[in-house]
LUMDREN-47508 format. One record per residue (C-alpha): residue in three letters; x, y negated, z negated. Coordinates in steps of 0.001 Angstrom, whole numbers, padded with zeros to 6 digits, always signed. Each point is the difference from the previous one (the first is absolute). Layout:
<nodes>
AlaXYZ
...
</nodes>
This chain:
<nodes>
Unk-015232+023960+054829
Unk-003130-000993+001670
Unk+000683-002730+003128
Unk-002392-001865+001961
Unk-002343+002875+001339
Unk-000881+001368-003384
Unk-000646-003079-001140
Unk-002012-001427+002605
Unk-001976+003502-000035
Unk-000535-000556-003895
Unk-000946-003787+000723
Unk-002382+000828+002238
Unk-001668+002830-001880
Unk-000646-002539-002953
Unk-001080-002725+002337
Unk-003380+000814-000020
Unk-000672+001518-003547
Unk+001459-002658-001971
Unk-000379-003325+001927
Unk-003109-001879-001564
Unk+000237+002625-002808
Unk-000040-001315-004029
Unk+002142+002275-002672
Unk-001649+000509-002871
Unk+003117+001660-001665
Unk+003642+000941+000170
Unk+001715+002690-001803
Unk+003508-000280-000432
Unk+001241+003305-000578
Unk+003674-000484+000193
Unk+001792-003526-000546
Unk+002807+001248+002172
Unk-002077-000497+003039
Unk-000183-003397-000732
Unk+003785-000960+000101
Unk-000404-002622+002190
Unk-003032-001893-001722
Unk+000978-002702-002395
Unk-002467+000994-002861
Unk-000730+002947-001870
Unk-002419+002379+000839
Unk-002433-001787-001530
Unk+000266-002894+001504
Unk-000429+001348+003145
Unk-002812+002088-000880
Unk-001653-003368-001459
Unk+001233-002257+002847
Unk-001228+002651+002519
Unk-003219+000901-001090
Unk-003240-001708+001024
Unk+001357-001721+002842
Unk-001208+001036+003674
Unk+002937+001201+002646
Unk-000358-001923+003540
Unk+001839+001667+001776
Unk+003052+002444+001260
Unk+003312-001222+001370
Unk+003274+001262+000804
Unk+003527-001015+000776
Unk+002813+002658+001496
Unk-000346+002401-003169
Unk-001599-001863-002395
Unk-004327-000400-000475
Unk-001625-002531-001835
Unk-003633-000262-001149
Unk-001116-003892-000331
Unk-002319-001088-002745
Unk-002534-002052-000997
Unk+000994-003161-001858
Unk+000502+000913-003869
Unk-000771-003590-002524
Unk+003376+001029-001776
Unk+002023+000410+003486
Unk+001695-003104+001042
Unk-000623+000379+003842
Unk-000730+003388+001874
Unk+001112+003454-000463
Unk+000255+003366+001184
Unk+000700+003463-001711
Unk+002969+001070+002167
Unk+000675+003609+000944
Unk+003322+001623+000098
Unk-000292+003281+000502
Unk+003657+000918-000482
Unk+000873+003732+000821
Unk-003037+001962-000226
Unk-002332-002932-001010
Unk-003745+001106+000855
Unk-003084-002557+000355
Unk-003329+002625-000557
Unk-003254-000498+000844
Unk-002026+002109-002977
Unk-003885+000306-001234
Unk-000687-001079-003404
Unk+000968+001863-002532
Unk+002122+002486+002181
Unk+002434+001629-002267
Unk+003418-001363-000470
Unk+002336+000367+002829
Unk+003447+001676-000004
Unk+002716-002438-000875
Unk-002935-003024-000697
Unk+001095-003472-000922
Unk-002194-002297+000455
Unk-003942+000100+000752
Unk-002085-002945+001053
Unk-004018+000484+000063
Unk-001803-001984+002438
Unk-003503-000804+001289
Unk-000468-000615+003387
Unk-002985-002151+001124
Unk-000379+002950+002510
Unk+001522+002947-000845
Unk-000444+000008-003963
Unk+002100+001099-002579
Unk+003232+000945+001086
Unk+003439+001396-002087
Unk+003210-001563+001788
Unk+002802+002279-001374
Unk+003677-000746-000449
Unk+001877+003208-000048
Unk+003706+000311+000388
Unk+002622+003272-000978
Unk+003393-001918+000029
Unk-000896-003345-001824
Unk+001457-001663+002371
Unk-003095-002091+001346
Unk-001813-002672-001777
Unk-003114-002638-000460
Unk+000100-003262-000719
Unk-002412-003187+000153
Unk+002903-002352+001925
Unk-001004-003768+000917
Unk-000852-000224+003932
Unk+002299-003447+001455
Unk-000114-001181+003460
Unk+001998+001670+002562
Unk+002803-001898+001682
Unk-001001-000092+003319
Unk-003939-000607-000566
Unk-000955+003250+001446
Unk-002209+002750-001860
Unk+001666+000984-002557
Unk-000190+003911+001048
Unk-002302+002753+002325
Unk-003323-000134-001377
Unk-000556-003694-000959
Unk+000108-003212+001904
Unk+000936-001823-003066
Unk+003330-001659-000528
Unk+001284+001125-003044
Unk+002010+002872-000865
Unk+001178+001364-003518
Unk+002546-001860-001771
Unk+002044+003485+000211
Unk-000489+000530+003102
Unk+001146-003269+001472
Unk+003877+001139+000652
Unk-001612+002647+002395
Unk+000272-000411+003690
Unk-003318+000746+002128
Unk-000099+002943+001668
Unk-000314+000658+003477
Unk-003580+001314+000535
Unk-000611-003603-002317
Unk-002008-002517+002588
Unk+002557-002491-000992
Unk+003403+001969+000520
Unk+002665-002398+002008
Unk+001178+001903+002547
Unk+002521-002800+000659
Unk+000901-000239-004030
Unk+000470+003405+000081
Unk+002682+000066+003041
Unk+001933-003052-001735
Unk+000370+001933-003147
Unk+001364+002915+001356
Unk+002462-001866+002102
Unk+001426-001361-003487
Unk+000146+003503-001178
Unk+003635+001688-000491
Unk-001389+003456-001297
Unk-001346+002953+001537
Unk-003360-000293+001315
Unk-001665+002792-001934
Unk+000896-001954-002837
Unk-001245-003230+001218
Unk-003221+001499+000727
Unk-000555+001361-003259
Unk+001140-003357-001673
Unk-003654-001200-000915
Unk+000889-003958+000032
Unk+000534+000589+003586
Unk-002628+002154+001155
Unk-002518+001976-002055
Unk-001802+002995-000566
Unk+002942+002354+001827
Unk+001283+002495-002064
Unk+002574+002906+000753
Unk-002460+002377+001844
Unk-001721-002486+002578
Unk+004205-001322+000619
Unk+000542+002838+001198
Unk-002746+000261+001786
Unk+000129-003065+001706
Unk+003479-000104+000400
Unk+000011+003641+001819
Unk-002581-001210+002155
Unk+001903-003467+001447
Unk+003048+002080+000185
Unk+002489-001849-002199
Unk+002121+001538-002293
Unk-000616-000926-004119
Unk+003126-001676-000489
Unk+000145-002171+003102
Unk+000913-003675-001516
Unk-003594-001787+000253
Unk+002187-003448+001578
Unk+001245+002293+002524
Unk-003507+000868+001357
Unk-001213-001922+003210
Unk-003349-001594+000347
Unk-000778+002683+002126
Unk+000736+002831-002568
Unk-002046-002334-002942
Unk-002902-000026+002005
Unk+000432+003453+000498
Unk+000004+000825-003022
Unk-002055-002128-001486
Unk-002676+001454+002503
Unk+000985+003252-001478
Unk-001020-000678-003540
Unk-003178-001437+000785
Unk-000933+003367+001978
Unk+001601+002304-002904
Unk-001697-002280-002570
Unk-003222+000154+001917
Unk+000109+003539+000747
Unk+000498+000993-003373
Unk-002691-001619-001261
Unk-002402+001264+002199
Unk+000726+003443-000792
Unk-000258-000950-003976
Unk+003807-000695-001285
Unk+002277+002737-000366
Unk-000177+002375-002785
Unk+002647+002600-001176
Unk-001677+000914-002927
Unk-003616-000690-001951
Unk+001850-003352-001512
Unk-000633-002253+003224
Unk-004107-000344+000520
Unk-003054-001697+000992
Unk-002380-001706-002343
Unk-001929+003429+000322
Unk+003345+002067-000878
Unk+000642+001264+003460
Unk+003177+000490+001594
Unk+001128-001776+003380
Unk+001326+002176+002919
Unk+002352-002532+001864
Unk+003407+002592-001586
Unk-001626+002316+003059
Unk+001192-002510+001898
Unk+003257-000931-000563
Unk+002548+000154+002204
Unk+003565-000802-002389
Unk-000475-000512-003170
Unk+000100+003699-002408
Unk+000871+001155+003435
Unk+003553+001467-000553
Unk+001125+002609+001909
Unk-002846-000149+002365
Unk-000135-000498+003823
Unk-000498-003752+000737
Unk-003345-000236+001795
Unk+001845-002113+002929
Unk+003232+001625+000352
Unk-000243+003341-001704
Unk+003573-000552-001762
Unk+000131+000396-004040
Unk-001551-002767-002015
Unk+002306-000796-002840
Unk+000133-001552-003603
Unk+002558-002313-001254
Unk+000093-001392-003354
Unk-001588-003698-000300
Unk+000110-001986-003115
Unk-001146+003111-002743
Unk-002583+001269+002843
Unk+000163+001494+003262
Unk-000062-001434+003475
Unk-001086+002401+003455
Unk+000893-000779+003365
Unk+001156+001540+003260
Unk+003653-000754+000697
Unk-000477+000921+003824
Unk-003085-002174+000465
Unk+001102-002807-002562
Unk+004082-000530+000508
Unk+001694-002463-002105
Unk+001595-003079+002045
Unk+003221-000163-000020
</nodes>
């Protein structure tokens, strides 16, 4: 699944093609990529079409485009992006030819750039559009990277910020872990807590602060949070810089080009191999119907 790099590098790629842009038509090719809209596909062909986009925002995993005010929409709104497992946001010309696995296709007009085709394409069905009511945030911050406004997506408001967020609590952050009975790995992928971590930057980040995946989160010091919340933000910032990790054509840019950041890695898909620190076997365990990678020399268990 996607986590916060791919979707910050998809974000970003849209950012500047779609933000000011009108659309002048949606196709919904598939109603199953609109499981999470309340409407049919017309409606959200209707609801969505004329209206300008404003923006591009994002929260752990999940994007949002915000809209223009509709005179049927009883306050504002966003079309909100989940791009499940192999959800793809594409940037096309008019008129291109239908993509592989197509859902959904906006077409724009850009004050600057012209006419544009935003394309929804996605193999295992698992993503989806919708046009979800923005409410405020709870802690009057920006709702999500990308806009200083202070609403978020009425689905997305159960989801924690995540750490490369301006308005991440450090502090919030330590006090939740120290409530937490289960294994960190878990806790870290437990969105409500922290978001936009999935099981390959864990790993990562785990590997590099040295603690072992099923080291109880209260047990941590302060010391070790910081650590390792210092950790995420560099594997998280890292990643993204280098385009998101891709293991296969599913995971790309707006463009449809792969990230290089599984170069990089240093645990995760790793098994068997010589850690980069101590040279001792990397293994893989079984953690809840995935995988987790770690070093057991570098990352012992407490006892």
């Amino acid at each position: 699944m996607p986590e916060l790099p791919e979707v910050e590098v998809v974000r970003a790629g849209l950012a500047p093609a779609v933000t000011g842009a009108r659309v002048r038509g949606v196709e919904a090719h598939d109603p199953r990529a609109l499981t999470r809209h309340v409407g049919t596909a017309a409606d959200f062909e209707a609801r969505l079409t004329g209206r300008a986009i404003l923006g591009t925002s994002r929260r752990g995993k999940f994007l949002w485009l915000p809209l223009s005010d509709a005179d049927d929409a009883v306050g504002p709104e966003a079309v909100m992006v989940h791009l499940g497992m192999s959800g793809q946001m594409l940037l096309r010309e008019p008129g291109a030819p239908l993509e592989r696995h197509e859902r959904i296709r906006l077409a724009i007009e850009h004050p600057d750039h012209g006419e544009l085709a935003v394309v929804f394409a996605d193999q295992r069905t698992f993503g989806s559009l919708a046009i979800d009511a923005l409410i405020p945030t709870q802690d009057g911050r920006a709702g999500g990277f990308g806009d200083d406004t202070p609403l978020v997506p009425q689905q997305a408001a159960h989801i924690a910020r995540d750490p490369l967020d301006p308005a991440f609590d450090d502090a919030l952050f330590r006090r939740r872990l120290a409530t937490k009975s289960s294994a960190i790995k878990r806790v870290l992928l437990d969105q409500t807590v922290v978001s936009g971590i999935g099981n390959i930057y864990a790993d990562e980040a785990l590997w590099a602060a040295r603690i072992h995946p099923e080291t109880v989160a209260r047990d941590l010091s302060t010391r070790a949070v910081n650590r390792l919340l210092s950790e995420v933000r560099a594997v998280l910032a890292k990643a993204l810089a280098e385009g998101g990790t891709s293991f296969d054509a599913q995971y790309v840019n707006v463009n449809g080009q792969a990230g290089y950041f599984a170069h990089s890695l240093n645990a995760y898909g790793r098994h068997g191999k010589p850690c980069p620190r101590c040279g001792r076997p990397i293994v893989r365990v079984a953690f809840a119907n995935r995988s987790s990678h770690f070093c057991p020399h570098c990352q012992r268990l407490p006892r």
